[in-house]
DSSP file (Angstrom, degrees, kcal/mol; ACC not computed):
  #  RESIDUE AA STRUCTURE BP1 BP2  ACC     N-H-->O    O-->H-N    N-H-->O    O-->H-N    TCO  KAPPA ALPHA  PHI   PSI    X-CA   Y-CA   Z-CA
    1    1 A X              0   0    0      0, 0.0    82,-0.1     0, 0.0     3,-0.1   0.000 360.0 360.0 360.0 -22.2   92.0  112.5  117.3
    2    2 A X     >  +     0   0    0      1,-0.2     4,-1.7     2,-0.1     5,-0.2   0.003 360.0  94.6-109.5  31.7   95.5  113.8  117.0
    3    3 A X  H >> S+     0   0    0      1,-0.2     4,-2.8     2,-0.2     3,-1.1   0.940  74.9  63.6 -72.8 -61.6   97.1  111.0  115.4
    4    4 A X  H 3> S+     0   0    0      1,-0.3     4,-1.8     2,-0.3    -1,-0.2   0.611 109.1  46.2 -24.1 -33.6   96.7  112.4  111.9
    5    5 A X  H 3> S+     0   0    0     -3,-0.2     4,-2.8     3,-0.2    -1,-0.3   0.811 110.5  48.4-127.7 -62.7   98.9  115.1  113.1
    6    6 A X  H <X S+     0   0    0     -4,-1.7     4,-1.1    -3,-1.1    -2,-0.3   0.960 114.7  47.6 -64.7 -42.2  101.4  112.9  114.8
    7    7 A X  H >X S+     0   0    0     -4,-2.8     4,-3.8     1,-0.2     3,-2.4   0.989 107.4  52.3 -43.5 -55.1  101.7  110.6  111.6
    8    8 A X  H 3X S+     0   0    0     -4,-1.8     4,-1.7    -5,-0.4     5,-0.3   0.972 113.5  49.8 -59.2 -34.9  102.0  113.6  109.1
    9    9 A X  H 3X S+     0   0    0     -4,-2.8     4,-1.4    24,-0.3    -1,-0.3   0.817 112.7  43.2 -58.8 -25.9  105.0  114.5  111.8
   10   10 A X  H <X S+     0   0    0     -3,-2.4     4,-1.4    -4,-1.1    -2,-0.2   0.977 118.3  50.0 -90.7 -65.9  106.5  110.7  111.6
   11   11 A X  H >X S+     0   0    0     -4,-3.8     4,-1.3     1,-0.2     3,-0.6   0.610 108.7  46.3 -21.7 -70.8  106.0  111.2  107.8
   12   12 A X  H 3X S+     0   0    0     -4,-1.7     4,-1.7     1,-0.3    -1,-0.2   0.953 108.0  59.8 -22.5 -86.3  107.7  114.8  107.4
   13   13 A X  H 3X S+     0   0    0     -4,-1.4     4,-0.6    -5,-0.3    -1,-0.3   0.645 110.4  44.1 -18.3 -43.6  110.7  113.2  109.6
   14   14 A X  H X< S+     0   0    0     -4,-1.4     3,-2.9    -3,-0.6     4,-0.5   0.985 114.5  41.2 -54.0 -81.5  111.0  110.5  106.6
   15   15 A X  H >< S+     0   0    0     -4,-1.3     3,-1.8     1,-0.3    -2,-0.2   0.713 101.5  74.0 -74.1 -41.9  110.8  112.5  103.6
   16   16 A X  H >< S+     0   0    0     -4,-1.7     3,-3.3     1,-0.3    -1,-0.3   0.811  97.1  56.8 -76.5 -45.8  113.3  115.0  106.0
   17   17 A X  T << S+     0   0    0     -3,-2.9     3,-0.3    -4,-0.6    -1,-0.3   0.838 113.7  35.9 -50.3 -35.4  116.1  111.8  104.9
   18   18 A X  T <  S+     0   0    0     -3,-1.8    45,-0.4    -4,-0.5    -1,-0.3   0.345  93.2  89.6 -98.1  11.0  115.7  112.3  101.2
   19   19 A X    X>  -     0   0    0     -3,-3.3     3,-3.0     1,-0.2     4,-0.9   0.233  59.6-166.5-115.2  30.1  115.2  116.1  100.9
   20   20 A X  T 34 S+     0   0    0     -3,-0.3     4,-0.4     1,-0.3     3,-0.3  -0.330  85.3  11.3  38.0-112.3  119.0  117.5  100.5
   21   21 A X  T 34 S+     0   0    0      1,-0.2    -1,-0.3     2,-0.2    -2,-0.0   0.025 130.9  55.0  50.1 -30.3  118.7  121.3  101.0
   22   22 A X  T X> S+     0   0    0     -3,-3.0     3,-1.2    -6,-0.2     4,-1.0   0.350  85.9  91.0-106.3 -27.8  114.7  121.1  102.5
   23   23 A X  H >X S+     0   0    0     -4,-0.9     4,-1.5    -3,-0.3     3,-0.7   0.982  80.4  52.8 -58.1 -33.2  115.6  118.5  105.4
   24   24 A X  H 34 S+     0   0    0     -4,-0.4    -1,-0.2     1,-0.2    -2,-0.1   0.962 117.4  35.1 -71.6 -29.1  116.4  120.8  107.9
   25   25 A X  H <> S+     0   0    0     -3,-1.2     4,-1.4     2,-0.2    -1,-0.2   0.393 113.9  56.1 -82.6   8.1  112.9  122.8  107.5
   26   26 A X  H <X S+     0   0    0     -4,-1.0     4,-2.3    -3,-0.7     5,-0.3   0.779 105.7  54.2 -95.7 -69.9  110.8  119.6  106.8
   27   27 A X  H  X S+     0   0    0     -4,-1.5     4,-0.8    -5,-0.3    -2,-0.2   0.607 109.0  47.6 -38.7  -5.4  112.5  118.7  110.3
   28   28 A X  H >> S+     0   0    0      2,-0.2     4,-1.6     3,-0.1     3,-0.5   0.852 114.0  48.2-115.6 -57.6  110.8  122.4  111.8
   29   29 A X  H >X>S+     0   0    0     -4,-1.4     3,-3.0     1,-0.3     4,-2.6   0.943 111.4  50.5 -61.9 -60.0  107.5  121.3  110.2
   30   30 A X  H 3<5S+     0   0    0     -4,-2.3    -1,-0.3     1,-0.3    -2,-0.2   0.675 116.9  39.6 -21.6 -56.2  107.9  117.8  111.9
   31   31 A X  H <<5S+     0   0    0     -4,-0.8     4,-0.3    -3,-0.5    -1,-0.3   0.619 112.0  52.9 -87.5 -19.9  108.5  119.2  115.0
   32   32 A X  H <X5S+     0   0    0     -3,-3.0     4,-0.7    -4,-1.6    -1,-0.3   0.641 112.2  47.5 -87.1 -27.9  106.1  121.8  114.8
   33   33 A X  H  X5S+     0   0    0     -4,-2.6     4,-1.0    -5,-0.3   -24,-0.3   0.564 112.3  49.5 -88.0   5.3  103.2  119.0  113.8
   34   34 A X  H  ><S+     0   0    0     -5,-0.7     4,-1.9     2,-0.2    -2,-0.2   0.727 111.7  51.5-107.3 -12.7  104.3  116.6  116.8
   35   35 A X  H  > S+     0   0    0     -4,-0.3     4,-0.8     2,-0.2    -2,-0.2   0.791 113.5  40.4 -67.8 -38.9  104.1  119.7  119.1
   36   36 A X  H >< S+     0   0    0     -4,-0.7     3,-0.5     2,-0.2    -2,-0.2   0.936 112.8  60.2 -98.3 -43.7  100.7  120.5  117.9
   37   37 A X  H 3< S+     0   0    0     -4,-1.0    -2,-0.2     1,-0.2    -1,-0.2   0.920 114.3  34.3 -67.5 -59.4  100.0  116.6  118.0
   38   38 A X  H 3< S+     0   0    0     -4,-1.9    -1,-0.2    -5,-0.1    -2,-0.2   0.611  94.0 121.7-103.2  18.1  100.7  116.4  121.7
   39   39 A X    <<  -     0   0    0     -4,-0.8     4,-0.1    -3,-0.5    -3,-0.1  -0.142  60.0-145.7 -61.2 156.1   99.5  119.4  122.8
   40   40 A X  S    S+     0   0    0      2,-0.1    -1,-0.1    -2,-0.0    -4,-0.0   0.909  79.5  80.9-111.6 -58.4   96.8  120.5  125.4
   41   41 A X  S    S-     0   0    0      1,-0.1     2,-0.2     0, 0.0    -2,-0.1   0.278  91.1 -88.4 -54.3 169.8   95.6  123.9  123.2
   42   42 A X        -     0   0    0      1,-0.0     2,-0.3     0, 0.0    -1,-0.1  -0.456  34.9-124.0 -74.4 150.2   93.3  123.9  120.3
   43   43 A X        -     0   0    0     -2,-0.2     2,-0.2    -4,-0.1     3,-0.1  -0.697  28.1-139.5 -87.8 135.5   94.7  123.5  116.8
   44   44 A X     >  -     0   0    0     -2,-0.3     4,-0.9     1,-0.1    42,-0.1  -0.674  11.5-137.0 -95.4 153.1   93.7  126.6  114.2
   45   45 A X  H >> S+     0   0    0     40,-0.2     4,-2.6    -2,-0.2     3,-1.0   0.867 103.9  59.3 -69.4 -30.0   92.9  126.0  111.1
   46   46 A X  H 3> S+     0   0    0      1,-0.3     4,-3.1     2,-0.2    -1,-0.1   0.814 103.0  50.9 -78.1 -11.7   95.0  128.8  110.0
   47   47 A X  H 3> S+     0   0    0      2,-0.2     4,-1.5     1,-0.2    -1,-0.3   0.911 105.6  52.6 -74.5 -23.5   98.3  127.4  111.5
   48   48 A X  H << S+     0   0    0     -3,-1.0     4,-0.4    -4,-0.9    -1,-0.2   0.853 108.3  58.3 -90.3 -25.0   98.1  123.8  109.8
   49   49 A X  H >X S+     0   0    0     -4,-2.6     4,-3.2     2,-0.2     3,-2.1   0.948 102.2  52.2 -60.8 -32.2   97.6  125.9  106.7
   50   50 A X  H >X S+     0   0    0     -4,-3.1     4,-1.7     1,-0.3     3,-0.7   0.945 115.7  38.8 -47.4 -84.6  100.9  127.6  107.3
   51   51 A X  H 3< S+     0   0    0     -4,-1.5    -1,-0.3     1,-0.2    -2,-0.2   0.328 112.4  55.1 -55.4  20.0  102.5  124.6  107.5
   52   52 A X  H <> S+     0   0    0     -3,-2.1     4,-1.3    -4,-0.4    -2,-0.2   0.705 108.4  54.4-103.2 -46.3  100.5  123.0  104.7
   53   53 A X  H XX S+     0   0    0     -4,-3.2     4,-1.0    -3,-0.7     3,-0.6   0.915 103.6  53.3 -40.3 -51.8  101.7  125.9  102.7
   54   54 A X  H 3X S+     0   0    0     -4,-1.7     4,-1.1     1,-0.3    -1,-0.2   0.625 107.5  50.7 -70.3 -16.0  105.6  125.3  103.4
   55   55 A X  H 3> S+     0   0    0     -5,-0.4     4,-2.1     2,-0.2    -1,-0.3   0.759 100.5  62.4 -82.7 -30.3  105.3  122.0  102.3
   56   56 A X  H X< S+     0   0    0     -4,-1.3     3,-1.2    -3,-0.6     4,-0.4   0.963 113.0  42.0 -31.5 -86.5  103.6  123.5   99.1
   57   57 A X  H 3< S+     0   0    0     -4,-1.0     4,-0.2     1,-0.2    -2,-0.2   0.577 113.4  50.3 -22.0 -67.9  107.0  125.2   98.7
   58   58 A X  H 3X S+     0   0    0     -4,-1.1     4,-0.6     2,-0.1    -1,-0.2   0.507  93.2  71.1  -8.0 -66.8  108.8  122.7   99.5
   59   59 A X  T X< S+     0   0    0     -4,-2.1     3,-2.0    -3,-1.2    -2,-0.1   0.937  84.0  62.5 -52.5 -83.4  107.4  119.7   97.3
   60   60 A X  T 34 S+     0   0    0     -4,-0.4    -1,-0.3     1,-0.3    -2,-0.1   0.543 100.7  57.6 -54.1 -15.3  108.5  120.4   93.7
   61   61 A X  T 34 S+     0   0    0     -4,-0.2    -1,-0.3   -42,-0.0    -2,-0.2   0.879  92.3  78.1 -34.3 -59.0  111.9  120.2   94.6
   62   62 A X  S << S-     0   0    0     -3,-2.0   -43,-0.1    -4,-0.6     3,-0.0   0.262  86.1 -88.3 -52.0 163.5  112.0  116.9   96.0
   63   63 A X        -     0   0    0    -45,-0.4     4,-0.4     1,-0.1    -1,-0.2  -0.063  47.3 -94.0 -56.5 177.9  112.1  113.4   94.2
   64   64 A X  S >> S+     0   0    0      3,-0.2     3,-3.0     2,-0.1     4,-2.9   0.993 122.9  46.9 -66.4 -73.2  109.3  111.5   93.3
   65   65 A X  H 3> S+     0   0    0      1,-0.3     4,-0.9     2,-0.2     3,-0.4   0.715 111.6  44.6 -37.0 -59.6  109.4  109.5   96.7
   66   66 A X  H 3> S+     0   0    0      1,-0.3     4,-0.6     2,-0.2    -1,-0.3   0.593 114.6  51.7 -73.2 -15.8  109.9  112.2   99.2
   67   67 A X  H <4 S+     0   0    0     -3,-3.0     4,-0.3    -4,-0.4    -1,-0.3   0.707 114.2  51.8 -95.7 -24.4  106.8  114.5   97.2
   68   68 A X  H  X S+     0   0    0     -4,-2.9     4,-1.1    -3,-0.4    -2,-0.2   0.907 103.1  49.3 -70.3 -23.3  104.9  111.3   97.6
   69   69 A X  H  X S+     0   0    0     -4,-0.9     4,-2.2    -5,-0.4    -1,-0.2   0.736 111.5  49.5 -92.5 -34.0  105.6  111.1  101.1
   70   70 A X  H  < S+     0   0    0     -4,-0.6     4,-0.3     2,-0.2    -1,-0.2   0.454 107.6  64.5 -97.1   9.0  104.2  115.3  101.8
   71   71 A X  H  4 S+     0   0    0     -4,-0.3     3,-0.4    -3,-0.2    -2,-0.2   0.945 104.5  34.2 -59.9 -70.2  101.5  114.0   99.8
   72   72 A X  H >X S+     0   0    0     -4,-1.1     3,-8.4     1,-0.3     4,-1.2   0.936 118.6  55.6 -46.7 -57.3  100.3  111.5  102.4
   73   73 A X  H 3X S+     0   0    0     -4,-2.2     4,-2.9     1,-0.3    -1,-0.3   0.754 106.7  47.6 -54.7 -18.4  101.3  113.8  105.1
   74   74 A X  H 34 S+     0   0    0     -3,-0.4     4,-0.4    -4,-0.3    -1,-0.3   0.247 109.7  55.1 -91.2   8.8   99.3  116.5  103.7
   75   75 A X  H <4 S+     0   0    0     -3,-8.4    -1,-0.2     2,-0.1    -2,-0.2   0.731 107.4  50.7 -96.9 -30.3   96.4  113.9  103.5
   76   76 A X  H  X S+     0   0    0     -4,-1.2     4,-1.1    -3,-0.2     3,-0.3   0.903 110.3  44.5 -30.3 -81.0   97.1  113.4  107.0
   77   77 A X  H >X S+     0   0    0     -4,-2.9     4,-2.6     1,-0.3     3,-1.1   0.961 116.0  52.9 -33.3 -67.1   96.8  117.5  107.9
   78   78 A X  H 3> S+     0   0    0     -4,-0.4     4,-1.7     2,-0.3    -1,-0.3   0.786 107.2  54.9 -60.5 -24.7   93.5  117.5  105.5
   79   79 A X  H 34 S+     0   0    0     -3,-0.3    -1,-0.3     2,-0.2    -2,-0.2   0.939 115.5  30.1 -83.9 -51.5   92.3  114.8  107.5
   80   80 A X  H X< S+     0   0    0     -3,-1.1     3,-1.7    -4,-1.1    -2,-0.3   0.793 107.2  65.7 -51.0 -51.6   92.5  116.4  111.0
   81   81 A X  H >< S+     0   0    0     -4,-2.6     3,-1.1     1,-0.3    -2,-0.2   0.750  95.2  72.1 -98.1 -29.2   91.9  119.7  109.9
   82   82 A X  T 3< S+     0   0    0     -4,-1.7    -1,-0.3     1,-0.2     2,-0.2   0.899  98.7  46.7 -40.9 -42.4   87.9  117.7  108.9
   83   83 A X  T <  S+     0   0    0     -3,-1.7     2,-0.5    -4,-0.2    -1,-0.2  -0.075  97.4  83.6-124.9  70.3   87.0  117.6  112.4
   84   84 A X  S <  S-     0   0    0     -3,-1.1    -1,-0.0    -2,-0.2   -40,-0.0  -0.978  77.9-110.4-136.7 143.1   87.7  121.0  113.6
   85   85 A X        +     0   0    0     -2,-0.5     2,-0.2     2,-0.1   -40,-0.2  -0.016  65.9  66.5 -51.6 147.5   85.7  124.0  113.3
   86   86 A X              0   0    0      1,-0.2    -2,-0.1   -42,-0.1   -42,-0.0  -0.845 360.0 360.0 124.6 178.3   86.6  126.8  111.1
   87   87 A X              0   0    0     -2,-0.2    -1,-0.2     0, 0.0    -2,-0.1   0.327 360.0 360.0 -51.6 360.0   87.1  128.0  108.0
């Protein structure tokens, strides 16, 4: 169930090579969605919004590739974030 989670992490990690100025916090989301990916606790909705926000930020900065790439991962997030309870 927590692949979606580890993917958007692989993803992040990618885009992290192409994002000048952003790679070093695209690398703290990465690490913070592969934490949460192989992790024993429950996932909040409100945390994957945090980091769904900071990718928000993030994006229009970037090239076209690397904003494609926090697309998927954020298709990823949306994807997991379906089959948990909450808001």
């Amino acid at each position: 169930m927590r692949e979606n989670l580890a993917t958007a992490s692989d993803l992040l990690a990618s885009a992290a090579d192409d994002a000048g100025d952003h790679a070093g916090r695209l690398r703290e989301l990465s690490d913070q969605l592969g934490s949460l990916a192989e992790g024993d606790r429950d996932v909040d909705h409100g945390r994957l919004a945090r980091i769904q926000s900071g990718l928000d930020e993030i994006q229009p900065d970037l090239d076209d590739d690397a904003a494609a790439t926090l697309d998927e991962a954020n298709d990823e997030i949306n994807a997991f974030r379906e089959t948990i309870e909450g808001v």
